[in-house]
C-alpha positions as a Python dict, from the first residue, in 0.01 Angstrom:
ca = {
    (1, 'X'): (0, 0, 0),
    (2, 'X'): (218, 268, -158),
    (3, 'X'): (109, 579, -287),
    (4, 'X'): (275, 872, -453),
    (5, 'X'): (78, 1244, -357),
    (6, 'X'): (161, 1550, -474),
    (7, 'X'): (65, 1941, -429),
    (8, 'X'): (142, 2239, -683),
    (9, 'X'): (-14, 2543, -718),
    (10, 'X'): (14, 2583, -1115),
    (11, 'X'): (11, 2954, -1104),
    (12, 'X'): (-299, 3079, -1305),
    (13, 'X'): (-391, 2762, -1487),
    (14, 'X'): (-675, 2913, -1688),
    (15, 'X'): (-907, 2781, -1989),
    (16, 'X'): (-1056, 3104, -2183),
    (17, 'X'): (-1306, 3056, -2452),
    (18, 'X'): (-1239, 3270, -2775),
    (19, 'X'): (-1464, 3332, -3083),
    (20, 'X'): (-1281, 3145, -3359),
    (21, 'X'): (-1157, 3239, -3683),
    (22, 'X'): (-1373, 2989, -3882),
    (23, 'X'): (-1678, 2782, -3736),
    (24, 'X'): (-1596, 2445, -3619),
    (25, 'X'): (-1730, 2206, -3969),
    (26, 'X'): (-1682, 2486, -4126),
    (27, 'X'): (-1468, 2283, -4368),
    (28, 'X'): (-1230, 2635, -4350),
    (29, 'X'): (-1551, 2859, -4545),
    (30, 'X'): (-1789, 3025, -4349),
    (31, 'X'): (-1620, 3251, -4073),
    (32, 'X'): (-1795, 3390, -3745),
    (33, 'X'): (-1966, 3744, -3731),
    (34, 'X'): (-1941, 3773, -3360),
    (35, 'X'): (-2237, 4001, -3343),
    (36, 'X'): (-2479, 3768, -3509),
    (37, 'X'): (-2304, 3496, -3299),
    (38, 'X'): (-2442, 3675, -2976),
    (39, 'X'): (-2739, 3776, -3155),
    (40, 'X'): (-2873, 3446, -3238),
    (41, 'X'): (-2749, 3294, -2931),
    (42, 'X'): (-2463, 3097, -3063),
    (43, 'X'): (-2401, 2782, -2801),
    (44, 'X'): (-2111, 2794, -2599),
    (45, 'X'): (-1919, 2481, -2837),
    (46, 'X'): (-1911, 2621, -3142),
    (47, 'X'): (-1623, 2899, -2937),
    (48, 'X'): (-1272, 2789, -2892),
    (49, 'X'): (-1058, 2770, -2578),
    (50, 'X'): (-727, 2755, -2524),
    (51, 'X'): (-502, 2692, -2184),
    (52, 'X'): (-280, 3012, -2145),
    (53, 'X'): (8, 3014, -2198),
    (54, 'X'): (30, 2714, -2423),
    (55, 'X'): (460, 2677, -2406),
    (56, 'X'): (408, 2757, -1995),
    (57, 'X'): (152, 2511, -1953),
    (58, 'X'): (368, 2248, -2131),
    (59, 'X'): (646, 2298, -1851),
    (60, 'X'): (339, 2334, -1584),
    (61, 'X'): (324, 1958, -1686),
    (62, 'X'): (648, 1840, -1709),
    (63, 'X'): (633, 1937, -1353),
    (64, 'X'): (369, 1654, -1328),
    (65, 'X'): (475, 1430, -1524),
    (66, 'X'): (852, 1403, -1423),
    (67, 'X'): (738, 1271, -1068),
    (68, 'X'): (462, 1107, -1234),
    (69, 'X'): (236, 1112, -887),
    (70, 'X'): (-68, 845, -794),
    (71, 'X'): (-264, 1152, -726),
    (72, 'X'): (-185, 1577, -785),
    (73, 'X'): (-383, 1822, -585),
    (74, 'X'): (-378, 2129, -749),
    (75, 'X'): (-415, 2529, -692),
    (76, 'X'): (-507, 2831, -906),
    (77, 'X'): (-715, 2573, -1140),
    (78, 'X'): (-1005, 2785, -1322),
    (79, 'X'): (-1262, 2516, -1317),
    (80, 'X'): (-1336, 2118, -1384),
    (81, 'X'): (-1328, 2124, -1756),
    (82, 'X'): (-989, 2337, -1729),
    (83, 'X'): (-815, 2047, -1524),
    (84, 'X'): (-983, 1780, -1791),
    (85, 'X'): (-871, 1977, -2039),
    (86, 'X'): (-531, 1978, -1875),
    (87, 'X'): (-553, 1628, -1849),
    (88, 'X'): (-607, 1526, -2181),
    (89, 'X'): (-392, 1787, -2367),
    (90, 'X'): (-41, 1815, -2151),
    (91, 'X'): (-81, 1494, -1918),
    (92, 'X'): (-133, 1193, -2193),
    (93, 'X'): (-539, 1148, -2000),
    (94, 'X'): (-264, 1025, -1753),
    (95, 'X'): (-575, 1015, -1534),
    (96, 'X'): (-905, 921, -1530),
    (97, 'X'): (-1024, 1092, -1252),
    (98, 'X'): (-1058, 1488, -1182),
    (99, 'X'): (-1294, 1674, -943),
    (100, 'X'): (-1324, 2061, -882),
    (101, 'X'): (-1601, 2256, -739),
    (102, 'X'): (-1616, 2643, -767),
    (103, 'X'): (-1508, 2785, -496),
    (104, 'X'): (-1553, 3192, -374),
    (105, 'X'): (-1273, 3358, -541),
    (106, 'X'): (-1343, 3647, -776),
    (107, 'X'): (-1024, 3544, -989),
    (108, 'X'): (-1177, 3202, -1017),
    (109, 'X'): (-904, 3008, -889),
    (110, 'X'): (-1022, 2698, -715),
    (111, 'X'): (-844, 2336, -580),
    (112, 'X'): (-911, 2053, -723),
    (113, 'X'): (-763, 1707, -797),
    (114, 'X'): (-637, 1427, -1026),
    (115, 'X'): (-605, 1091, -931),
    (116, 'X'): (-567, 748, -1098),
    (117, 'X'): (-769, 587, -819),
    (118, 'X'): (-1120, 658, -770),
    (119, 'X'): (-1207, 944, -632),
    (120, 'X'): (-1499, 868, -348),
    (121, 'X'): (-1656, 1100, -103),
    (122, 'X'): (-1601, 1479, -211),
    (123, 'X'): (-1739, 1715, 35),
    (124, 'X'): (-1718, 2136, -31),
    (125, 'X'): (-1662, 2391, 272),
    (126, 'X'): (-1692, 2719, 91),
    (127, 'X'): (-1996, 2798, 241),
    (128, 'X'): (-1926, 2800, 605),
    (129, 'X'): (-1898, 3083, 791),
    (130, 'X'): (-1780, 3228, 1116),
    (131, 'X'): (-1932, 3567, 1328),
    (132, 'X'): (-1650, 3769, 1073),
    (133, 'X'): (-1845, 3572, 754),
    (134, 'X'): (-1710, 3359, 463),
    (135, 'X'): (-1416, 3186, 573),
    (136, 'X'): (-1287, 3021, 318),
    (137, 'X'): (-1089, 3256, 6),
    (138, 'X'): (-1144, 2919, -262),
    (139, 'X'): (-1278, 2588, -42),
    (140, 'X'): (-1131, 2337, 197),
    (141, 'X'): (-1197, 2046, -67),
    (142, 'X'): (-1231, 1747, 164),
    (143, 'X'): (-1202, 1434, -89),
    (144, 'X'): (-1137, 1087, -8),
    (145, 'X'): (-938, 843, -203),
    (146, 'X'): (-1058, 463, -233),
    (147, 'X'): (-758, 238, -171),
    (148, 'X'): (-943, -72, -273),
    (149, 'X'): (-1243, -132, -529),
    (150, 'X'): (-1481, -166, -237),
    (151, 'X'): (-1343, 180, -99),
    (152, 'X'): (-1304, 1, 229),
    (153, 'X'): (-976, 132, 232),
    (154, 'X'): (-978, 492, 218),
    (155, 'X'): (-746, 826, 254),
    (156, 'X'): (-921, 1134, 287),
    (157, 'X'): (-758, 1426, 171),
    (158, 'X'): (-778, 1880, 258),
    (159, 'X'): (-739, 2035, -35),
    (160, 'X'): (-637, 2400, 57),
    (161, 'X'): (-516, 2750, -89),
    (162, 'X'): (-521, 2985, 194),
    (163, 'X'): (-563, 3387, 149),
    (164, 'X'): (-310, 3527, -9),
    (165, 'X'): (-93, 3786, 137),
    (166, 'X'): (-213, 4087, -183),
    (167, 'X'): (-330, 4421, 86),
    (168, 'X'): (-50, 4346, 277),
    (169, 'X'): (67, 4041, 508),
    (170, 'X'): (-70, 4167, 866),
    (171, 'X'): (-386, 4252, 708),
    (172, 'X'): (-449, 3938, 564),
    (173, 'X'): (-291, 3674, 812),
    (174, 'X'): (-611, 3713, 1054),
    (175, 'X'): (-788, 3567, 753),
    (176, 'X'): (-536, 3277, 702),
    (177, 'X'): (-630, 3224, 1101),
    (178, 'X'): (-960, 3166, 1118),
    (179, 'X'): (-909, 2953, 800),
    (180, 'X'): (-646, 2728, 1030),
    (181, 'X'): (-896, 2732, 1266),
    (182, 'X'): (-1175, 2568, 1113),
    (183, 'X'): (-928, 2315, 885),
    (184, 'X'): (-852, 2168, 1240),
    (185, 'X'): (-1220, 2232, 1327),
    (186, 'X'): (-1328, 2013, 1028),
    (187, 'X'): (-1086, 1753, 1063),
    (188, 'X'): (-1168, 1672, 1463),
    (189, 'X'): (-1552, 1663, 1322),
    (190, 'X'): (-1472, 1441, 1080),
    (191, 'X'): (-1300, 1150, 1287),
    (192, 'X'): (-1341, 1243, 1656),
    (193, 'X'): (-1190, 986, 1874),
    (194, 'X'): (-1033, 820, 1566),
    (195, 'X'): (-822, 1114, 1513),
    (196, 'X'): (-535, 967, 1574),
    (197, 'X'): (-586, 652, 1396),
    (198, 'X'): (-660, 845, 1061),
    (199, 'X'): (-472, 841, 720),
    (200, 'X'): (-559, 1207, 621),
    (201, 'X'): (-353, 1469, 476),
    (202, 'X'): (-355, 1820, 465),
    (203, 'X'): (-180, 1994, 135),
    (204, 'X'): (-177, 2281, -54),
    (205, 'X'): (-87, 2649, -103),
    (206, 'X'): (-46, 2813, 263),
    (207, 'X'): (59, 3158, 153),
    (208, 'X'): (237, 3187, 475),
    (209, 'X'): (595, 3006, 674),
    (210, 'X'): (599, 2763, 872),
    (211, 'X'): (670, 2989, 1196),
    (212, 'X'): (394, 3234, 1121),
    (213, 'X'): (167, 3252, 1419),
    (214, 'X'): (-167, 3240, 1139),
    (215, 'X'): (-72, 2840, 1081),
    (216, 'X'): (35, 2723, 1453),
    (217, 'X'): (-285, 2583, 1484),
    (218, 'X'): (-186, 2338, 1225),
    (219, 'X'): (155, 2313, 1235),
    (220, 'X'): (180, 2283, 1669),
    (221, 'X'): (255, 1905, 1619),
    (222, 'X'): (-45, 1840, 1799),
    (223, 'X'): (-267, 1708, 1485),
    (224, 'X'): (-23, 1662, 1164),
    (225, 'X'): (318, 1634, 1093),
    (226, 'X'): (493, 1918, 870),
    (227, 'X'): (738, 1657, 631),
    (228, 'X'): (878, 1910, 445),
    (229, 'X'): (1096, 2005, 776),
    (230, 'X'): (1229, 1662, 755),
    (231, 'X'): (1481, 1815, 507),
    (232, 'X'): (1757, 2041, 543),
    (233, 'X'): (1650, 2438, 674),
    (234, 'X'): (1831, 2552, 365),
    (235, 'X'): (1609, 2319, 120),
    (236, 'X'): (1286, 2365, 268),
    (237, 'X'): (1195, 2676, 82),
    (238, 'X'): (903, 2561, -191),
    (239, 'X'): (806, 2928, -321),
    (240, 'X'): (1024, 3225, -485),
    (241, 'X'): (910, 3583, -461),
    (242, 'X'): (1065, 3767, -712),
    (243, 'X'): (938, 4146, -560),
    (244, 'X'): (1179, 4082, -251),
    (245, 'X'): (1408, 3795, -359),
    (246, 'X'): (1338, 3580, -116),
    (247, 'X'): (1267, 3206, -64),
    (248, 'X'): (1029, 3080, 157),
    (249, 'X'): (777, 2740, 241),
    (250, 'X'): (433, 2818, 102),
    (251, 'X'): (363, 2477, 4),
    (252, 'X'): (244, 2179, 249),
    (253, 'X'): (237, 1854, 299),
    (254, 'X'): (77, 1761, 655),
    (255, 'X'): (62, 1371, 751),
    (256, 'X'): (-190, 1277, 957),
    (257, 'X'): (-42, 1104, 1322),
    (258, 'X'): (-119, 779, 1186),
    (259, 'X'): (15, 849, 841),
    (260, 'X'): (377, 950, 1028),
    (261, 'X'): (409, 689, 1194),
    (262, 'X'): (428, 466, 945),
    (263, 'X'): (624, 751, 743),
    (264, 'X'): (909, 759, 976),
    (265, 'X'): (1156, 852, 769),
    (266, 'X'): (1045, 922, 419),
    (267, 'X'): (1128, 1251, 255),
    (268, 'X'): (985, 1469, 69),
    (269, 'X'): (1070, 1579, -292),
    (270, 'X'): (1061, 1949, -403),
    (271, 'X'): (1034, 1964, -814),
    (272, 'X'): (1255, 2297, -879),
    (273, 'X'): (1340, 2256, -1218),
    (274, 'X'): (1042, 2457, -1396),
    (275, 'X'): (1157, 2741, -1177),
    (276, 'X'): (1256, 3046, -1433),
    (277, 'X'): (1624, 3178, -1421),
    (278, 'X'): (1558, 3478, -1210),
    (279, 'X'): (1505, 3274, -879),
    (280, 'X'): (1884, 3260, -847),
    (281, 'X'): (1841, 3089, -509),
    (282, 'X'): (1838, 2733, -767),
    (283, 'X'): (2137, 2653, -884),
    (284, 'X'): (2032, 2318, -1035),
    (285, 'X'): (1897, 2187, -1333),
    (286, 'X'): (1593, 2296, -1553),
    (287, 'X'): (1402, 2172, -1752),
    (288, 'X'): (1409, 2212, -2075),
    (289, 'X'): (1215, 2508, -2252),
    (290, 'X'): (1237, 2694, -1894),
    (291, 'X'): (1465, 3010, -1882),
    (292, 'X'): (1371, 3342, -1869),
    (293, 'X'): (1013, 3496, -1696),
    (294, 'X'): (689, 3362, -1842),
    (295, 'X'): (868, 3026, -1951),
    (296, 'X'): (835, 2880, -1590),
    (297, 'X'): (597, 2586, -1486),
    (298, 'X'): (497, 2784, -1163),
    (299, 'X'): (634, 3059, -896),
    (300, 'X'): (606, 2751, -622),
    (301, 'X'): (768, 2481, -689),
    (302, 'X'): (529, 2131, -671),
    (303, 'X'): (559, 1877, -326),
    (304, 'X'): (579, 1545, -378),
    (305, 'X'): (613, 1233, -142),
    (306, 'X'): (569, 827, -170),
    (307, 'X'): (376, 753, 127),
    (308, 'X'): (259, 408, 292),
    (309, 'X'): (-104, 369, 401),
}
C-alpha cells in the first residue's frame, strides 16, 4: 500500500473568538453590547472567530494542498476545532478526519493530525514525568493509522514538537534530551521485541540539527532512519531563522527499521515555496501571494514523503 505523510509546523495557526459587530440572525439589526453579553452569560456561539492571518493562512494551505498528502501532522495548532476549522475553510474538508488533544504549553500550541484514513488508537503523553517533572513542552501524540477497514493493518505514528530553543539553546537542549529519551522510551514499550518489525514513524518539529547531541538518542541509527539525509547536505535545511540568517533541519521525518527497508530509496520532498523573500537561501519559486514578511505559509518549510507499508 502507498501512502503519502507529511509534517509542517504552520507557525501560530490560531482560531480567536471575537465579539461581533451584529448578532448572528440578527438579520443585520440588533448589535452586541459586550457588557450585557458577559452579563447575561452570552454562550460561546453567538461570538465570532476567525483564523489569523486570513491571506497567511491561505498560503499555510497551499502548502498542503500542493503535495496534497494521505495524512498531515501538524505543529503550533491552537486546538481541535482550530484544525476543523482549518479543514473546512482553506483545505476543501479535504479530510474527514482530525484529532488534537491539549497539550502543556502556555501559548497553546499543540500537534495534532489530519488524515483521510481513519484515525484509530490515539494515545496522549503529556502527563508523564521524569525525577526533573513534566517532560513533554506540548505531547508525544502517539496515533495510529488503520490501513484497512478492519484496522488490521495499521501505522502508528509520534507526533512531536520538541522545546524550543527561546532562553537560550544550552539552556534548553537538556529539555529536548530527556524528551528524546522517553520518545525512544515509549516506542520500545510500545512494540518490544517487534521493534524491528514495526511501521512507525516519528515526525515533527525538533527545534534542534541533526548533529546536536540532545537528538542522538533518536537519530544514532539504532531505532529510525533520518530520510531527510537521503538528500543532498546543501538541501537538507527545512527551517530559516531570520535573527541569524541561517538555514538549518528542524523538521523530521524518522522511518521506522521496517518502514526503511522497504523505503530504500525514496526521497523526501521539502515544500519551500511559501517561504517569504527574506530567506534568501531559496532561490526558487513561490507561490503565489507569498513575498514579503507576514505573507509566508510558515518559517519551516513542510516534509513530505510517499512511503510503502
Amino acid at each position: 500500500m502507498g501512502l503519502k505523510i507529511g509534517t509542517f509546523n504552520t507557525e501560530n495557526l490560531f482560531l480567536r473568538y471575537k465579539l461581533l459587530a451584529k448578532e448572528r440572525g440578527s438579520m443585520g439589526k440588533k448589535k452586541v453590547d459586550p457588557a450585557k453579553f458577559i452579563k447575561e452569560g452570552g454562550h460561546i456561539n453567538m461570538l465570532g472567530y476567525e483564523i489569523l492571518d486570513e491571506g497567511q493562512r491561505k498560503n499555510t494551505a497551499r502548502v498542503i494542498l500542493e503535495n496534497n498528502p494521505d495524512v498531515i501532522c501538524l505543529q503550533e495548532v491552537e486546538n481541535l476545532e482550530t484544525l476543523k476549522q482549518f479543514n473546512s475553510k482553506y483545505l476543501n474538508r479535504k479530510y474527514p478526519y482530525a484529532m488534537l488533544i491539549d497539550g502543556n504549553d502556555l501559548r497553546q500550541i499543540d500537534v495534532g493530525i489530519l488524515s483521510k484514513l481513519e484515525i484509530g488508537g490515539v494515545r496522549t503523553h503529556q502527563f508523564d514525568k521524569d525525577d526533573k517533572g513534566e517532560i513533554f513542552s506540548r505531547d508525544c501524540l502517539e496515533a495510529d493509522i488503520f490501513l484497512d477497514k478492519k484496522g488490521t493493518k495499521i501505522l502508528t505514528l509520534f507526533v512531536n514538537h520538541f522545546k524550543s530553543r527561546l532562553g537560550g539553546e544550552e539552556k534548553t537542549s537538556e529539555k529536548r534530551e530527556r524528551q528524546v529519551k522517553r520518545v525512544v522510551e515509549i516506542i520500545q514499550e510500545r512494540f518490544d521485541t517487534e521493534i524491528n518489525k514495526a511501521n512507525f514513524i516519528v515526525l515533527g518539529d525538533f527545534n534542534d540539527t541533526p548533529d546536536a547531541d540532545c537528538l542522538k538518542g533518536l537519530l544514532d541509527g539504532s531505532l529510525v532512519e533520518n530520510v531527510v539525509a537521503r538528500l543532498p547536505k546543501s538541501e537538507q535545511w527545512t527551517h530559516y531563522w531570520e535573527e541569524k540568517h541561517e538555514v538549518n533541519q528542524f523538521d523530521y521525518l524518522l522511518l521506522s527499521k521496517a518502514l526503511s527497508k522497504k523505503n530504500p530509496k525514496t526521497l523526501p520532498k521539502i515544500e519551500r515555496q511559501g517561504l517569504a523573500d527574506y530567506a534568501k537561501a531559496y532561490k526558487g519559486p513561490r507561490f503565489p501571494g507569498v513575498g514579503p514578511k507576514g505573507t509566508e505559509a510558515s518559517d519551516h518549510c513542510a516534509v513530505f514523503m510517499e512511503i510503502n507499508i
